[in-house]
Structure formats: structure tokens, C-alpha cells
C-alpha positions in Angstrom: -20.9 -1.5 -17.2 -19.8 0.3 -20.3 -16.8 0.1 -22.2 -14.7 2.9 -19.7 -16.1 1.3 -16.9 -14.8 -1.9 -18.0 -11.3 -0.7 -18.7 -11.3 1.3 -15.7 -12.7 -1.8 -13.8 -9.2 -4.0 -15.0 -6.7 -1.6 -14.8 -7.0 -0.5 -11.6 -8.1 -4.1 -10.0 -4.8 -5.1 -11.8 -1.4 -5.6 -9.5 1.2 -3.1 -10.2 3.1 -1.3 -7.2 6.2 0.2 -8.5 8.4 -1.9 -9.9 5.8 -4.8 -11.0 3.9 -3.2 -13.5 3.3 -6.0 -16.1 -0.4 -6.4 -15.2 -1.1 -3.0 -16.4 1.8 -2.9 -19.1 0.0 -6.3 -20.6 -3.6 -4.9 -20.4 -2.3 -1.4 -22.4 -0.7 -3.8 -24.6 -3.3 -5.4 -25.3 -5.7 -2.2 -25.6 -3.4 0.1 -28.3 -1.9 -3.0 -30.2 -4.7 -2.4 -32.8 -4.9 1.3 -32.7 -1.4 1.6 -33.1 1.1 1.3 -35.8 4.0 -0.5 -33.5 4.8 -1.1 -29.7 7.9 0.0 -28.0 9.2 -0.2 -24.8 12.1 0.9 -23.0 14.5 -1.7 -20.8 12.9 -0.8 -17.3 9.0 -1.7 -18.5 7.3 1.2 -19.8 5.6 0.8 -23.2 4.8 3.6 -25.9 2.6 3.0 -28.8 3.2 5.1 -32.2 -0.1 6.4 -33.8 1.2 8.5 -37.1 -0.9 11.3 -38.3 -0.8 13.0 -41.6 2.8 14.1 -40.4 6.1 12.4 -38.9 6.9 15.3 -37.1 6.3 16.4 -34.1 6.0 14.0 -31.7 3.4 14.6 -29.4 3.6 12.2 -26.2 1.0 11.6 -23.8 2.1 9.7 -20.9 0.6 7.9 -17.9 2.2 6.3 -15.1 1.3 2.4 -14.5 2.4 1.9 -11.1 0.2 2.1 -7.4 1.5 3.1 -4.3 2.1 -0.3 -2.4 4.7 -2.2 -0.6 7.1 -4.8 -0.6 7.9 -7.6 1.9 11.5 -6.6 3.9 11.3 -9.4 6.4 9.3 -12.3 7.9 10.0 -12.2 11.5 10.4 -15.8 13.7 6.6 -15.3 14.7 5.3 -14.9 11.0 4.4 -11.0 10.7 5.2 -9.2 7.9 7.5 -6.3 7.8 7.3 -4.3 4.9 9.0 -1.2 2.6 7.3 1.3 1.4 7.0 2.1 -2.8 5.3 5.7 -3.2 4.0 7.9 -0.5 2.0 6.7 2.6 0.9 8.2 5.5 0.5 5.8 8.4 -3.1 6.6 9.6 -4.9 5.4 6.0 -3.1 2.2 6.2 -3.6 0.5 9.6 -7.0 -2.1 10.0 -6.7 -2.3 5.9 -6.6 -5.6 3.8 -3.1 -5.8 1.9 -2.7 -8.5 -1.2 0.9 -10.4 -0.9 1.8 -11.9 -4.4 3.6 -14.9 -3.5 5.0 -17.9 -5.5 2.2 -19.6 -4.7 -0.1 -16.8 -5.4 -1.8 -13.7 -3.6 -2.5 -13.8 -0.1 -4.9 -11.7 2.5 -3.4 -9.7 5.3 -4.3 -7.1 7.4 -2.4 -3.8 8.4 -2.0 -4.5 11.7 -0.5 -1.8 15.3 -0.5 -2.0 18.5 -4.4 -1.8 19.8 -5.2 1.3 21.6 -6.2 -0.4 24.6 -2.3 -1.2 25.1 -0.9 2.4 24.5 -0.7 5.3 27.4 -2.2 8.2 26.6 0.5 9.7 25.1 1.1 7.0 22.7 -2.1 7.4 21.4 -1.6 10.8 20.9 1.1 10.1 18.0 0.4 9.4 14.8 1.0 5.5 13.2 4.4 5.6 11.2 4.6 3.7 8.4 7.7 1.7 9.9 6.3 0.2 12.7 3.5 -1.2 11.0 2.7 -4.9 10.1 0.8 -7.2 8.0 -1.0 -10.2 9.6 -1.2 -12.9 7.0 -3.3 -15.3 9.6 -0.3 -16.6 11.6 -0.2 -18.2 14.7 2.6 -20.4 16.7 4.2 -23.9 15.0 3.1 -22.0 11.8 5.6 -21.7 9.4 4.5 -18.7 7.8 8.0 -18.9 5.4 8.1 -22.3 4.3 4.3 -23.0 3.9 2.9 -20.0 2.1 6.1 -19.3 0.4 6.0 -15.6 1.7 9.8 -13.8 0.9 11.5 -10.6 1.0 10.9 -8.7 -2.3 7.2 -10.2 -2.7 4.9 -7.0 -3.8 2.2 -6.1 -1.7 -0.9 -4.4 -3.4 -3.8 -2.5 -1.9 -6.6 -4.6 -1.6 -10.0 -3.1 -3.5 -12.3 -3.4 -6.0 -14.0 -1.0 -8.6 -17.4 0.0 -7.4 -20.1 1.9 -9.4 -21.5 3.8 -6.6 -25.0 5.2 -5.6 -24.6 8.4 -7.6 -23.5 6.4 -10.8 -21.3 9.0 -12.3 -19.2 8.6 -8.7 -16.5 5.4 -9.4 -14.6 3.9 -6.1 -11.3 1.8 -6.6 -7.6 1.7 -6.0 -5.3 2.7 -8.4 -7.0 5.5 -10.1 -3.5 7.5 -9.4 -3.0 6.6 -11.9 -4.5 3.9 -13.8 -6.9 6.6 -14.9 -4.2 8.3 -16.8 -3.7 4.5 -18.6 -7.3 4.6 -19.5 -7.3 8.1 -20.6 -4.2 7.4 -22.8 -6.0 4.5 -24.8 -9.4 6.5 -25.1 -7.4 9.0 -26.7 -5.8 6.9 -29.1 -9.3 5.4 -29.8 -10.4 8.8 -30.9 -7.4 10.0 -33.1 -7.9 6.4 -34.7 -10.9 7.9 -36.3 -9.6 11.8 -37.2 -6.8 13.5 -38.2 -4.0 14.6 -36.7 -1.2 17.1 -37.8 1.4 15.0 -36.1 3.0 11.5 -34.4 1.2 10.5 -31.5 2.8 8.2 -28.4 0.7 7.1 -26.3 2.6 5.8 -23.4 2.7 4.0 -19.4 5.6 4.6 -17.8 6.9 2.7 -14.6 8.1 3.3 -11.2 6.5 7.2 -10.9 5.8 6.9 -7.2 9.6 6.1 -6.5 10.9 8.9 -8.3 9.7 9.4 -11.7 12.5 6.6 -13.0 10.5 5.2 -15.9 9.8 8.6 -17.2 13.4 9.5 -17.6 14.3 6.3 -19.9 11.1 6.4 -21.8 11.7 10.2 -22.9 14.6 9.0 -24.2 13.1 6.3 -26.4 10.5 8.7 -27.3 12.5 11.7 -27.9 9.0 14.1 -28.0 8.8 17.4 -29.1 5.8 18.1 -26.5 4.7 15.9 -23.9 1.4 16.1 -21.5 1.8 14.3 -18.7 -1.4 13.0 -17.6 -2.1 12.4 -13.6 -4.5 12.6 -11.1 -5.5 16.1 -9.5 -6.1 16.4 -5.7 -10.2 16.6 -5.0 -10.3 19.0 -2.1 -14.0 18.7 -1.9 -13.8 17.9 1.4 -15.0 19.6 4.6 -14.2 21.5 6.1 -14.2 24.3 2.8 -15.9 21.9 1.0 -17.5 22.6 -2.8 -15.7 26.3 -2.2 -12.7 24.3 -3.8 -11.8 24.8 -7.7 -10.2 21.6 -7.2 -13.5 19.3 -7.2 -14.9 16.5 -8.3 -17.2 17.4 -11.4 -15.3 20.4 -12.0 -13.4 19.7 -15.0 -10.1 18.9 -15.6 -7.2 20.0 -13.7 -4.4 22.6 -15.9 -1.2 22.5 -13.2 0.0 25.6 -13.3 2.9 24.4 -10.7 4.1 21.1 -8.9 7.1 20.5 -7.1 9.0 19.5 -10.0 7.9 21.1 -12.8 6.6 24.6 -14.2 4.7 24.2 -17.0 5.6 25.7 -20.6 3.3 28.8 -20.2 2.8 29.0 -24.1 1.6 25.6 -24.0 -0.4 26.1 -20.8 -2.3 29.1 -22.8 -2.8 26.5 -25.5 -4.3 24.3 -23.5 -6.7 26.8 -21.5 -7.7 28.2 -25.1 -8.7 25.3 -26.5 -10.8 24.5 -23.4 -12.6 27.4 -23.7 -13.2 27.3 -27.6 -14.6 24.0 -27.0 -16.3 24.7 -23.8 -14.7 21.9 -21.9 -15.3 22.1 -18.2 -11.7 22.8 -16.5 -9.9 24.6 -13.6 -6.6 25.7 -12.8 -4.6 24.0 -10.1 -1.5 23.6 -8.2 0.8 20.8 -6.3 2.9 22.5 -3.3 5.0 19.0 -2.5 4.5 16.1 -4.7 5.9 15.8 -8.4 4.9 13.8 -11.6 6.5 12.5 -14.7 6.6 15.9 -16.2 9.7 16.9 -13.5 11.8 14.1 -15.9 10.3 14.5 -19.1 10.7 18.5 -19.0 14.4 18.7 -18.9 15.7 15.6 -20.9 17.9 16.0 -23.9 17.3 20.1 -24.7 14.1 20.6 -23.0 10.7 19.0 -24.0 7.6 22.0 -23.6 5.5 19.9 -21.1 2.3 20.6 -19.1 0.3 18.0 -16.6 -3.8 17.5 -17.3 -6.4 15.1 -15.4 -9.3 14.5 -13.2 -9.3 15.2 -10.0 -9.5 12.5 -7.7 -10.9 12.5 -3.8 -8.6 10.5 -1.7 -5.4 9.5 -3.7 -2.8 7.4 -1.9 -4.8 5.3 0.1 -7.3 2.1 -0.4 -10.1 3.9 -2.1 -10.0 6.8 -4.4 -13.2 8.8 -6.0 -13.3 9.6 -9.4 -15.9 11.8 -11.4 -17.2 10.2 -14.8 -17.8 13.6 -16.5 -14.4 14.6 -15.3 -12.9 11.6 -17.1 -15.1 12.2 -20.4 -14.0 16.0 -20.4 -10.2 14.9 -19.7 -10.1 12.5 -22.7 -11.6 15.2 -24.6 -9.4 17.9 -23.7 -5.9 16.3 -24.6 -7.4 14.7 -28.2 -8.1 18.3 -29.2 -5.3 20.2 -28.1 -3.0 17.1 -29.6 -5.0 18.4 -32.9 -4.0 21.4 -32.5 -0.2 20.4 -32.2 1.3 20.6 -36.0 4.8 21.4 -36.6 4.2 25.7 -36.5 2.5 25.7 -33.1 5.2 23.4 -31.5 8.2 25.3 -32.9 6.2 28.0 -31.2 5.8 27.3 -27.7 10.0 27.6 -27.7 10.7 30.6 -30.0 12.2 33.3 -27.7 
């Protein structure tokens, strides 16, 4: 493995459901304490690292959310199944038969997603489609097992998604959790590796923020501690490579980055939009355009805090998001990181003040 693959490899093998992010905030941490100038973090876990250019001013954040979709435990019935909560957005089908991670006191335990077998439903019940809420984990128990007192299992334990990062067959293909949106945590070190080693007319924060899948919370406080000028929020597009339509889909894997030009809680600044298509196409970076009907990201905070903050959303599509196993595009990756270090080059004082002026 190389050096991405590597970093890609930890951060998403890491445990971070919303809320529990220190895995992923200690591996970041530990990535941009030596390209960075100093550390900060807000009071709810998200971290921002200052990279200062041949400027102060402006600010230029570049943000990432650190947390997975995942659960947490709600109860332990007398019998020793799990009942669980839901952190981010599931849909029942992708998460019954799979293998769940409980962090405990004690340390992480094995379950399994379990339902009722389909060999006990009528035929109408199996015509209906697995809610999340009557769902369970099966941690292994059985009667005169006391699930509770010995393996420690307790309300408010995290459950994580369990999967491993896997190079597959077509080798620029990578398989994992997590890549929505540890791949935006990667992305957001690579690009402070690079402006590490060129110039930059600006302030650069590179930053994870916390608890995106339950409502954008950390992006909210962490725009405050950064108080940016112009943010890109960097997330996972939707691959829609899929059949039936297929590779008739702008939206696919190998196709670039994706340039939102809408989500559900946030219209991009169109000056900054243009900005970022231009310097695509100076640079002949591989992209596409792309929109989110339902479904938001950190941008839907960041946009509107204090007087406004000029904000757009760029990343690599991914096949598969919010379930076990995600696919992610090398070259898509390589042409993201690329993308935002130049147009952050391109972000001095003139062009920011700019995308406002009436």
C-alpha cells in the first residue's frame, strides 16, 4: 500500500459514529500537527489546524466531517438482544444479516443484525420493507447468560459498522466503511501536505468536524472558532453507476470530482462555483456537476453563520454510501485533492472580497 492507501486504510477502519469521533480526531491530529502552525478545537470535538500563507487574511476553510453513520445501544432486553438508536441515516434493508462492532468497557464486541427469518413471516409481511426500529443485534446470547453483567454491554455504548479496507481486483477500486466521509479527512491532510510545499495567498484551516450525520452540529460551533471568509465543504458525492442507467450517469465513479450545484441545505455561492469550474478546466482536472435532492452537508451550517460565509461542497463520488461497504475511485480522490489545493491558490484577498460584491 502507498501512503493514501495507508491513511485511507486507518481512518476509515477507525471507530467514530457521531458523537465518538476521537479515533479519527487523534489520527488527524496526529497527521497535520507537523504541517501545521497550531491545533484548535472547538468544545464539542472538532479540530482545525492553521496553515498561514504569505497572507493572514482570508481564511480559507476546508472542512470534513469525522463521524460514520452507526448506532448506539438503547436497551438490553431480559433475553440479551440488543436494541439500538440510530446516528445518521439508515435504511433497514442494507443493515439486516450484517456484522455490527459494540465498543464496550471491556472492549469491542461482534454482533449480528438480526429480523425475524422469512420463513416465520406471511406473505404480506414479507412484502414490507425492514424498519430500522425493529431491528436487533445478536451479540451471541443464549439463556442463564447474562449478556449485561458479563460483557459489560450498556445503553449509550457506540456501535460501528463492521469492515475493513480492501484494495480490490481493479486496484484503483477501494472498498471500506467510512469513506462518507473519512475520505474528506484524508483529502483535507493531503491538501495541507501540498500547500506545505507552495505558496498560498492566504490562511489555510484544515478541519474534521463532528456529529454531521445528526445534523451538521459540529459544523455550526467550528465556524465559529474558525470564523472563515470561504469555506469548501468537502463530502462524498453519490456514484449512480449503477444499473439500471448505469455509466449514462455524470455522477460516476472515475468521473471526476463532484461541483454541487444544489443540496438540500445549501445553494452554493455561484461566483465561487464558477471559480471552481474555471480552475478545473484551466487545469484540466476531470469533474462533473452534481446535485443532492434530500440530504445536506456541513456547508447548510457553515453558509449562514455570523454574516454569511461564500461556501460550495467538492468530492469523489462514492458507490454505496450509508451502508457496510462503500466504493471509492483512486483517480477520483487524486483529482479531488488536486482540485481544492488549486482553487485555495487562487483565493487571495481580491477574489474573496469578490465572490460577495453586489
Amino acid at each position: 500500500m502507498d501512503n493514501t492507501e495507508l491513511l485511507l486504510k486507518e481512518l476509515t477502519e477507525a471507530n467514530g459514529v457521531s458523537g465518538y469521533e476521537s479515533e479519527v480526531r487523534k489520527i488527524m491530529a496526529r497527521e497535520m500537527e507537523a504541517l501545521a502552525s497550531k491545533l484548535e478545537y472547538d468544545k464539542i470535538g472538532s479540530i482545525m489546524a492553521w496553515k498561514k500563507g504569505s497572507v493572514e487574511s482570508p481564511q480559507v476553510m476546508v472542512v470534513g466531517h469525522m463521524d460514520e453513520i452507526g448506532f448506539m445501544v438503547k436497551e438490553v432486553t431480559k433475553e440479551g438482544y440488543i436494541k439500538f438508536l440510530q446516528l445518521g441515516g439508515w435504511w433497514g434493508p442494507v443493515a439486516v444479516g450484517q456484522r455490527m462492532r459494540i465498543i464496550t468497557e471491556k472492549g469491542p464486541l461482534i454482533g449480528v443484525v438480526g429480523a425475524t427469518p422469512p420463513h416465520m413471516l406471511t406473505p404480506e409481511e414479507r412484502k414490507k420493507v425492514p424498519e430500522i426500529k425493529d431491528l436487533f443485534i445478536d451479540i451471541g446470547c443464549q439463556e442463564k447468560f447474562d449478556v449485561r453483567k458479563k460483557l459489560r454491554v450498556k445503553p449509550g455504548d457506540p456501535i460501528i459498522p463492521d469492515s475493513e479496507f480492501t484494495i480490490m481486483g481493479n486496484r484503483k477500486m477501494y472498498l471500506s466503511k467510512a469513506f462518507d466521509n473519512r475520505v474528506a479527512c484524508a483529502i483535507v491532510i493531503d491538501v495541507l501536505r501540498r500547500l506545505k510545499r507552495s505558496k498560498h495567498p492566504n490562511t489555510f484551516l484544515g478541519c474534521g468536524s463532528v456529529q454531521e450525520e445528526v445534523g451538521c452540529r459540529g459544523a455550526q460551533t467550528l465556524s465559529q472558532l474558525a470564523e472563515p471568509d470561504v469555506c469548501i465543504v468537502c463530502d462524498t458525492g453519490i456514484g449512480q453507476d449503477v444499473p439500471p442507467d448505469g455509466y449514462a450517469k455524470d455522477e460516476r465513479l472515475g468521473n471526476g470530482s463532484s461541483i454541487l450545484i444544489y443540496d438540500a441545505g445549501m445553494i452554493p455561492n455561484i461566483a465561487l462555483r464558477d471559480l471552481v469550474v474555471k480552475t478545473a478546466e484551466s487545469m484540466k482536472i476531470p469533474f462533473h456537476m452534481s446535485y443532492m435532492e434530500r440530504g445536506a452537508t456541513d456547508g447548510g451550517r457553515i453558509h449562514v453563520s455570523r454574516k454569511g460565509v461564500p461556501s460550495i461542497v467538492i468530492g469523489p463520488p462514492v458507490r454505496y454510501i450509508h451502508s457496510h461497504n462503500g466504493i471509492l475511485n483512486r483517480t477520483d480522490y487524486d483529482n479531488t485533492v488536486k482540485l481544492i489545493t488549486e482553487v485555495v491558490k487562487r483565493l487571495d484577498a481580491k477574489t474573496v472580497k469578490s465572490l460577495t460584491e453586489a
